[in-house]
C-alpha positions in Angstrom: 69.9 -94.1 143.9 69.3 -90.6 145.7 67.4 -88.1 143.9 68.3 -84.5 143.3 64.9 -83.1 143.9 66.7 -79.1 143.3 67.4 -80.5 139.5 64.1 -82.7 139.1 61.7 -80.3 139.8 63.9 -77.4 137.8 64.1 -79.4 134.4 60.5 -79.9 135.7 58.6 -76.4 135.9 60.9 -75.4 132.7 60.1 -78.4 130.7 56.5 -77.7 131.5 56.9 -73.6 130.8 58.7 -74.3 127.3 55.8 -76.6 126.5 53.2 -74.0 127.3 54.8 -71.3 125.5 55.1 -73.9 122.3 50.8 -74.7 122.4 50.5 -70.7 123.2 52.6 -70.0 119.6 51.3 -72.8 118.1 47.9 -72.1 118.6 48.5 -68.3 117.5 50.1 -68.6 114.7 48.0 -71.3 113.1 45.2 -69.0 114.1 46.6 -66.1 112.5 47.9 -68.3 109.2 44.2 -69.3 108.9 42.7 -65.7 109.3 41.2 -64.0 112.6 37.6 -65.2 111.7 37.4 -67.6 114.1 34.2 -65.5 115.3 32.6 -65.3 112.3 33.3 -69.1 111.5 31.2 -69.9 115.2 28.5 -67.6 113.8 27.7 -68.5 110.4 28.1 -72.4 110.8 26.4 -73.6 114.0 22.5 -73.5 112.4 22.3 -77.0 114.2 23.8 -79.0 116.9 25.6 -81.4 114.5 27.1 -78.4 112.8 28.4 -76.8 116.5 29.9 -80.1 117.2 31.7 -80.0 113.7 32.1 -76.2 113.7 34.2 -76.4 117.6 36.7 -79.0 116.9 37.6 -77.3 114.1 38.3 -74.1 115.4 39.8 -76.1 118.4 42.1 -77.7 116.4 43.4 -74.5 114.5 43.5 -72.9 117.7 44.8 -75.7 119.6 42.9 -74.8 123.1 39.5 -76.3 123.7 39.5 -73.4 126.5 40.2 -70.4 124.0 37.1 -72.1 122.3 35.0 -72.3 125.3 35.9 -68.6 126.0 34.7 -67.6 122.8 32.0 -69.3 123.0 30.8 -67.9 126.1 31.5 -64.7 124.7 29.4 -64.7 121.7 26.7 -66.2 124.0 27.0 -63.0 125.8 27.4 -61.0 123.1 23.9 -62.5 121.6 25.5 -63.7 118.6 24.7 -67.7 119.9 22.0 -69.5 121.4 22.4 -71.6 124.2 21.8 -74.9 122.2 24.2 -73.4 119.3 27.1 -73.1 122.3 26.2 -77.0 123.7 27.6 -78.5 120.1 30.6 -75.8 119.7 31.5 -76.8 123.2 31.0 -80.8 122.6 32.6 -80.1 119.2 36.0 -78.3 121.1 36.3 -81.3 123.5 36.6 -83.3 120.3 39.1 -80.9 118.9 41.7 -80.4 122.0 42.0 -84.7 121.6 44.5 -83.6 118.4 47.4 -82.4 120.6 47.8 -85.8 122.0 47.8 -87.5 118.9 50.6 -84.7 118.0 52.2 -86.2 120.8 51.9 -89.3 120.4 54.4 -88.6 117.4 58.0 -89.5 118.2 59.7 -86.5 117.1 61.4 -85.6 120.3 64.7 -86.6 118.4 64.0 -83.5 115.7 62.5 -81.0 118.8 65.4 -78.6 118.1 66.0 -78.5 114.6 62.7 -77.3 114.1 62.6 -75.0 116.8 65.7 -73.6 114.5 63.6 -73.4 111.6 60.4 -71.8 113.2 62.7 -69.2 114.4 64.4 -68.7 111.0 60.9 -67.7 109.5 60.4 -65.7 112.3 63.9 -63.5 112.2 64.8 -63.8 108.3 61.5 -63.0 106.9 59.2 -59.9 106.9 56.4 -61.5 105.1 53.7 -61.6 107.8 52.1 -64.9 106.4 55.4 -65.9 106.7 56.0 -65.5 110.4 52.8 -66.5 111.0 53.9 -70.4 109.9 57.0 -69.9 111.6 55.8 -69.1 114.6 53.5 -72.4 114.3 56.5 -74.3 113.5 58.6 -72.9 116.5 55.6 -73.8 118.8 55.6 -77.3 117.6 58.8 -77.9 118.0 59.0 -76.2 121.5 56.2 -78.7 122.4 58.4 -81.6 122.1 60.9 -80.2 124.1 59.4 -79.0 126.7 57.8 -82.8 126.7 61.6 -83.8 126.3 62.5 -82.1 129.4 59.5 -83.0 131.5 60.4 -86.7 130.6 63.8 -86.2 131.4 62.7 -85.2 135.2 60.1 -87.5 135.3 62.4 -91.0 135.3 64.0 -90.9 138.2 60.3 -91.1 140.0 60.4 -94.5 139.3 62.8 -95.0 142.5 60.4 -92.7 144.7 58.5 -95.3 146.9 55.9 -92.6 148.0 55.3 -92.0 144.1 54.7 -95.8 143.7 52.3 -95.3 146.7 50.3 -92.8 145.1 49.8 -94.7 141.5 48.9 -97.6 143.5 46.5 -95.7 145.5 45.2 -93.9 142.4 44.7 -97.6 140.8 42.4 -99.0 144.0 41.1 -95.6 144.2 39.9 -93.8 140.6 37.9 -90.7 142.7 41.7 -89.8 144.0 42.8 -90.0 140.1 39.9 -87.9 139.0 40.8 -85.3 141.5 44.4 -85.1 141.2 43.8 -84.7 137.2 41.6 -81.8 138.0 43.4 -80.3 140.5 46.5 -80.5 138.2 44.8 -79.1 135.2 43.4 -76.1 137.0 46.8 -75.1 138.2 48.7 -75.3 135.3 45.3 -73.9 133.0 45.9 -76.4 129.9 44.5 -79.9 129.7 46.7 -80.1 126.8 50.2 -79.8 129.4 48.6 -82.2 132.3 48.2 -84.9 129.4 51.2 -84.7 128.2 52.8 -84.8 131.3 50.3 -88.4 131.6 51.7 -89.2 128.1 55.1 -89.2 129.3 54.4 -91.2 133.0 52.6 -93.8 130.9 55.6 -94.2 128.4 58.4 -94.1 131.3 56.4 -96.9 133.3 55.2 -94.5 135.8 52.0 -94.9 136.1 49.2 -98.2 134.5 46.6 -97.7 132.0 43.9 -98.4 135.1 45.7 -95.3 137.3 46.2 -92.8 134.0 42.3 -93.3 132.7 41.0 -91.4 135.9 43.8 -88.5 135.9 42.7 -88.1 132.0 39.2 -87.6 133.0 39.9 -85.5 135.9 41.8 -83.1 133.4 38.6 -82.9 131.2 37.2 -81.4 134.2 40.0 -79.3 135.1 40.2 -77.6 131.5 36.6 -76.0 132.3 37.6 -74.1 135.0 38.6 -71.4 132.2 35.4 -71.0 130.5 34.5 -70.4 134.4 36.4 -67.6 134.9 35.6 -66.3 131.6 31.9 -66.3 132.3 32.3 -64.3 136.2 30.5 -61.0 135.4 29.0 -61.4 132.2 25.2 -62.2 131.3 23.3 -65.6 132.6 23.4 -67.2 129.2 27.2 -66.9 128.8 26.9 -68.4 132.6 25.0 -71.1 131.5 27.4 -71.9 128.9 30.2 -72.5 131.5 28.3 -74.5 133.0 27.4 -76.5 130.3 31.3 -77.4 129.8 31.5 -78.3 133.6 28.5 -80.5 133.3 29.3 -82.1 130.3 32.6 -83.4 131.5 31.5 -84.6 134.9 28.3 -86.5 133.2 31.0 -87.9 131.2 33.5 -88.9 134.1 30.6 -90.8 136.0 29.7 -92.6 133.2 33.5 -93.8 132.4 34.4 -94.3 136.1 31.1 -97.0 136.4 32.8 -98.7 133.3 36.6 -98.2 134.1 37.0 -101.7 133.7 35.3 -102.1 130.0 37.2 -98.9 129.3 40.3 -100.3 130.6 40.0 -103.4 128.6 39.3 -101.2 125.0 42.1 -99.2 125.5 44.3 -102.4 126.1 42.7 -104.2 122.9 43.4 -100.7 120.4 46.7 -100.5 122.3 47.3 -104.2 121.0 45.9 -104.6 117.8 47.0 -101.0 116.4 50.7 -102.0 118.2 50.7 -97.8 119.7 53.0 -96.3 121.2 52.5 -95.1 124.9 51.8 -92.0 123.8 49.4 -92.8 121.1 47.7 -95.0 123.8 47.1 -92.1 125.8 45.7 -89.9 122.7 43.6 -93.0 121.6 41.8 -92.7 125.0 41.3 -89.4 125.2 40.1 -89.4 122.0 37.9 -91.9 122.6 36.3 -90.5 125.8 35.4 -87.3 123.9 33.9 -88.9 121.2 32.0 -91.6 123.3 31.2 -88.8 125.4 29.8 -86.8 123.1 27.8 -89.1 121.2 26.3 -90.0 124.1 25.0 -86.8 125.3 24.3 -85.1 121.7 20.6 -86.5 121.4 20.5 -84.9 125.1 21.6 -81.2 123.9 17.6 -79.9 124.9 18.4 -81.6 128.7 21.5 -79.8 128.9 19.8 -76.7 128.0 17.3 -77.3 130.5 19.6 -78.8 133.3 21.9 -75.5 133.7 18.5 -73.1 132.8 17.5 -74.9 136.2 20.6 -74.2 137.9 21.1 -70.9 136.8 18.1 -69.4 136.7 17.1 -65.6 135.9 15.9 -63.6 132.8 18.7 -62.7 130.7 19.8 -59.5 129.8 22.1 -59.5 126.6 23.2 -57.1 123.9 22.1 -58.9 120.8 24.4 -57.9 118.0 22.4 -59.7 115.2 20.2 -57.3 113.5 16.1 -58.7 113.8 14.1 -57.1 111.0 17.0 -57.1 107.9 15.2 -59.5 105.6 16.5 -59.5 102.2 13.4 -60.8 100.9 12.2 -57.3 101.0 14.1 -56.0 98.7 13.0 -58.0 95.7 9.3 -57.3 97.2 9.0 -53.7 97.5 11.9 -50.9 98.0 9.7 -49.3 100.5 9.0 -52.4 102.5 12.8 -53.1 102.9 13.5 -49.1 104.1 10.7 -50.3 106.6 12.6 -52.8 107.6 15.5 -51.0 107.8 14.1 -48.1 109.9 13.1 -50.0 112.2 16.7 -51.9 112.9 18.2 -48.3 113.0 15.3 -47.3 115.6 16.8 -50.3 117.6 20.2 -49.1 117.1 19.5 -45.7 118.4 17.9 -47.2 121.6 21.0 -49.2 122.1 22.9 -46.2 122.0 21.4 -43.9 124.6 21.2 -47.0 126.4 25.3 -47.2 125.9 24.8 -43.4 127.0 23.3 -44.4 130.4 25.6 -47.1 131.1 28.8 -45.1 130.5 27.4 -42.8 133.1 26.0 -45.4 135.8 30.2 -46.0 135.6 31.0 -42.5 136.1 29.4 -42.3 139.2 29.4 -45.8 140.8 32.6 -46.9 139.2 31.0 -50.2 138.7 32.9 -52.1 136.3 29.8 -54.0 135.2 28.1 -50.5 133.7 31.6 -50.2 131.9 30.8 -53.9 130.5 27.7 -53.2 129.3 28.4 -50.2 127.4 31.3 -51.8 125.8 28.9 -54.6 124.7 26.6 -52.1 123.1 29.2 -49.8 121.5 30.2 -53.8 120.2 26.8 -54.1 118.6 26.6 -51.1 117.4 29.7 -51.6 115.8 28.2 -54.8 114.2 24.7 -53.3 113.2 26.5 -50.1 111.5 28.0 -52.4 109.2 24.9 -54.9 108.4 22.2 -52.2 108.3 25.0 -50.4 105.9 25.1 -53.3 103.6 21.2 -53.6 103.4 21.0 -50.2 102.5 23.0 -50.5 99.9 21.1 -53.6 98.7 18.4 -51.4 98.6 20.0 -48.8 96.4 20.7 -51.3 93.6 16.9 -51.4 93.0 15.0 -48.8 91.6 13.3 -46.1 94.4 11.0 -43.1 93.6 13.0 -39.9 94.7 10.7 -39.9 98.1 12.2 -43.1 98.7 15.8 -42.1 97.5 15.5 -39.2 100.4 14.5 -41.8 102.9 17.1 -44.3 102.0 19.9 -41.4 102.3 18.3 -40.2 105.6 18.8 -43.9 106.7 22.3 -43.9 106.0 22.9 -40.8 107.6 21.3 -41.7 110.9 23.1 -44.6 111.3 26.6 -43.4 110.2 25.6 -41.0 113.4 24.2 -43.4 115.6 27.7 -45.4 115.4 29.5 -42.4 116.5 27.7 -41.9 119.5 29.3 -45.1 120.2 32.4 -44.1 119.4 32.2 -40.8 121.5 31.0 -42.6 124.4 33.5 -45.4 124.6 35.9 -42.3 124.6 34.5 -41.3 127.9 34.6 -45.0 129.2 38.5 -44.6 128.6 38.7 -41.6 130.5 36.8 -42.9 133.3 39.4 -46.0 133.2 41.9 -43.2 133.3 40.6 -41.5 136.1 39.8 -44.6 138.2 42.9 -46.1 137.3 45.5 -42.8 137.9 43.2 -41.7 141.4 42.5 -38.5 139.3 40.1 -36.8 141.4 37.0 -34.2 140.4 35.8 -31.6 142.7 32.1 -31.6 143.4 31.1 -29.0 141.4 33.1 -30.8 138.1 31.1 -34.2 139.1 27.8 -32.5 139.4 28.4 -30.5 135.3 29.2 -33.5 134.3 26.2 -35.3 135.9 24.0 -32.6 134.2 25.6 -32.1 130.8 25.1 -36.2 130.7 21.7 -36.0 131.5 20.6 -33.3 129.0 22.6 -35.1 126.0 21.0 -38.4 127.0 17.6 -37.0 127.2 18.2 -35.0 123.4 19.5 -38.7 122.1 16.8 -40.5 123.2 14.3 -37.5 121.8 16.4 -37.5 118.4 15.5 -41.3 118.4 11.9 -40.2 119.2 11.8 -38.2 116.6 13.2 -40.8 113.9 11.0 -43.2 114.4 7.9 -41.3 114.0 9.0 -39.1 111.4 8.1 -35.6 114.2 9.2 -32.4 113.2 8.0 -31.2 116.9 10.2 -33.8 118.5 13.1 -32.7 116.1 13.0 -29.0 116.2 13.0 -29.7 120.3 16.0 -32.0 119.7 17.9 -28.8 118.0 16.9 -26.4 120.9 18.2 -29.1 123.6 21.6 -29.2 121.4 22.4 -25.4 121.5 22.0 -26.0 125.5 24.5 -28.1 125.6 26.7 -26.1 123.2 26.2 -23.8 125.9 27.0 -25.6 128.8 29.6 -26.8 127.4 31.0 -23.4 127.1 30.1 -22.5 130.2 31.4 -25.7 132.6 34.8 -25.5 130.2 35.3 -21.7 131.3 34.2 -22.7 135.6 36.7 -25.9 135.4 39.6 -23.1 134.3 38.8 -20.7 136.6 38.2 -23.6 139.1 42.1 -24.9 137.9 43.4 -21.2 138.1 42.0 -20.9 142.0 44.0 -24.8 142.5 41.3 -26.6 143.0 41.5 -28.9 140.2 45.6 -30.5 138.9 46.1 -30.4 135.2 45.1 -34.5 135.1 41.4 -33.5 136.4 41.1 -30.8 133.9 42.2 -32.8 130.8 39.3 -35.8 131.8 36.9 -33.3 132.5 37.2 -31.2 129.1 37.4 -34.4 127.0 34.3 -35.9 128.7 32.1 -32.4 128.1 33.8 -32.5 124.3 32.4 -35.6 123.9 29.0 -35.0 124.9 28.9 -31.8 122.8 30.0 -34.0 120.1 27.2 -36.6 121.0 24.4 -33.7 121.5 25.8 -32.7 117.7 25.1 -36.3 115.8 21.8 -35.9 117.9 21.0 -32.6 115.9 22.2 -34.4 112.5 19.3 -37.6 113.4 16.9 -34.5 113.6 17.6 -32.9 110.5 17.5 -35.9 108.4 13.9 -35.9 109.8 12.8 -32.1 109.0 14.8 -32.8 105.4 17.6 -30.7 106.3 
């Protein structure tokens, strides 16, 4: 029988693309029918390894992406809301979790693909309710999932009359490596283990491919799926680097160890395939499953080792925003009201440095253009986001308990400061945008512009980091010099606002370089201002 290749590999690729669009709405909408808390969820319940493991396949299974997992992971590692242990369980947990679309699978409801593809997309159209849509969506992915597999089976039977595709399984059943690597290779091209196995699901249920052949491509998409968390990791800190790794490592220990007992494997699957009577699907899922489980039970006790293993092989002293506050101990403020306003003096000191840090980042980016400045500052406008709001709700702990009126003034200069501090943030992840702008649009300043702004920035980091100063050891010196370093930049700003028109007038500078310009100087007149408020909570203005 001759095959039309044109048609095969058509009902192919689209089979395949309706399936990845139905885990992509799947995933979301269960994600946005449990709540976006998914971060908070990896936070609060991964004090220990057993919880991670727990904790990740979870959140993989609401999600339905071990990689979306991964990603997060990494990026809470980088963010300094996880430890390096904490993200070895998530990430052992998540390989655990992704085994759930198989078993969804392995479910024969190919028959009822459409009809509830109908009714997802009824919730969707006939229903404004937003919790609404949010199930409909997951229903429409679902039901795109199994057909999309529908098709892909579809243009995967006539195979079986390919002589060079019998050549290939049979090599891939003398050879498990070439299995391995073809699995991996696959998975990395089409960026979901979830798609390559399901592809696997339906060779093994057409006759395709044997249970000795499929095992290696299954492992070899375990590999494949961490080539994500890789690319998520490129740029950011060497913890979050070291997380990656830990997902590549993990699944290769765990290939070596199944590849030296293919055979026992074999044999396991072949006895559960058996005795349970599954499906070829199910099969599949059981062994997946299976491997993940195996895999991770025999590498949890080793969770210090893995640490240690990519430590070695990424080495380097990390540099990460930690979001977590350190000295908010509600302990405190049953002790001693003034205790706690220690404490929480000294978490908005740390604050403040974080922000003329931001400061210095943002314009390390302005001149070099360096997107890894513009990183950075976006991480500590993130935690400064994050320790607004928990320094916030510590001072207001405080202000339930009784406080002498020395105290009440300190407590409201506290929540002064760090309403301020925040909007330094704020202001400077303005000027971030506009140096996105101008990099993006070729908007281009004259010398004269780049060297007012390079001044104004260094006079309104210097009054931050004084107002700071000045905070922390309560010095009316330091503060009265923060006030007189704000009315220079009042004045500059005045002054480069009325050169850049004159400088616009003369043609020197378009309309595009003027508006970037006068926002940037507004917001460092802005900044230099919330430096002036820090330093009159301090003289008891």
């Amino acid at each position: 029988m001759e095959i039309d290749l044109q048609q095969l590999i058509f009902q192919f690729v689209g089979g395949l693309g309706i399936f990845l669009l139905g885990i992509k709405f799947m995933g979301d909408g269960l994600q946005k029918s449990a709540g976006d808390r998914l971060r908070n969820i990896l936070d609060k319940f991964t004090s220990n390894p057993f919880l991670g493991v727990l904790t990740g396949a979870v959140v993989t299974i609401l999600i339905q992406s071990s990689s979306s997992t991964t990603v997060l992971t990494v990026g809470l590692v980088n963010a300094g809301f996880l430890t390096l242990r904490q993200a070895i369980g998530i990430i052992m947990g998540a390989n655990i979790g992704t085994t759930v679309t198989a078993f969804i699978i392995g479910i024969d409801l190919e028959t009822y693909a459409l009809p509830i593809v109908a009714v997802g997309c009824f919730l969707i159209f006939f229903f404004k309710n937003q919790k609404v849509t949010n199930v409909g969506q997951a229903i429409f992915g679902f039901g795109a999932l199994f057909l999309g597999l529908k098709f892909m089976g579809e243009a995967m039977a006539p195979l079986e009359n390919l002589e060079s595709f019998h050549e290939l399984t049979l090599n891939m059943s003398e050879n498990p490596i070439l299995g391995v690597v073809i699995g991996t290779l696959f998975t990395v091209v089409v960026q979901s283990s979830s798609a390559t196995i399901g592809i696997l699901q339906g060779l093994f249920s057409e006759g395709l491919i044997e249970l000795k052949a499929a095992l290696p491509v299954l492992f070899g998409d375990n590999i494949g799926t961490t080539i994500t968390a890789v690319l998520a990791s490129i740029g950011t800190s060497v913890a979050a680097k070291r997380a990656a790794l830990v997902h590549v490592t993990f699944n290769l220990i765990g290939t070596t160890i199944f590849l030296t007992l293919l055979g026992l494997f074999t044999n396991f699957v072949m006895f559960l395939q058996s005795s349970l009577d599954l499906n070829p699907e199910m099969t599949i899922a059981f062994a997946h499953g299976s491997f993940n489980l195996t895999n991770t039970i025999i590498q949890f006790p080793f969770i210090a080792g893995l640490a240690w293993l990519v430590t070695k092989l990424i080495p380097g002293d990390d540099t990460i925003v930690e979001y977590k506050p350190q000295h908010l101990d509600p302990i405190f403020i049953q002790q001693s009201s003034a205790l706690a306003l220690d404490q929480a003096k000294a978490e908005v000191i740390r604050m403040g440095e974080y922000a003329y840090n931001g400061l210095e980042e943002t314009n390390k980016y302005l001149t070099t253009k360096s997107q890894k400045h513009s990183d950075m500052a976006m991480q500590i406008e993130g935690a400064l986001n994050n320790l607004d709001k928990e320094i916030t709700k510590y001072l207001v702990s405080i202000s339930s308990e009784s406080m002498s009126e020395l105290e009440s003034a300190r407590h409201t200069a506290l929540m002064d400061s760090v309403r301020d501090i925040e909007r330094i943030g704020d202001h400077f992840e303005n000027i971030i945008e506009l140096i996105d702008y101008k990099i993006s649009n070729k908007v281009k300043l004259t010398e004269q512009a780049q060297d007012d702004l390079n001044n104004m920035f260094d006079l309104t980091i210097m009054t931050v980091k004084q107002s700071i100063k000045a905070l922390e050891s309560d010095d009316r010196e330091e503060a009265l010099a923060v006030i007189q370093k704000e009315e220079e930049i009042d004045k500059m700003e005045r002054t480069y606002r009325k050169k850049h028109i004159i400088r616009m007038n003369e043609g020197l500078c378009n309309g595009s370089a003027g508006i970037v310009f006068v926002d940037m100087i507004s917001n460092l007149e802005r900044i230099g201002d919330h430096a002036v408020n820090i330093a009159e909570d301090v003289l008891g203005e």
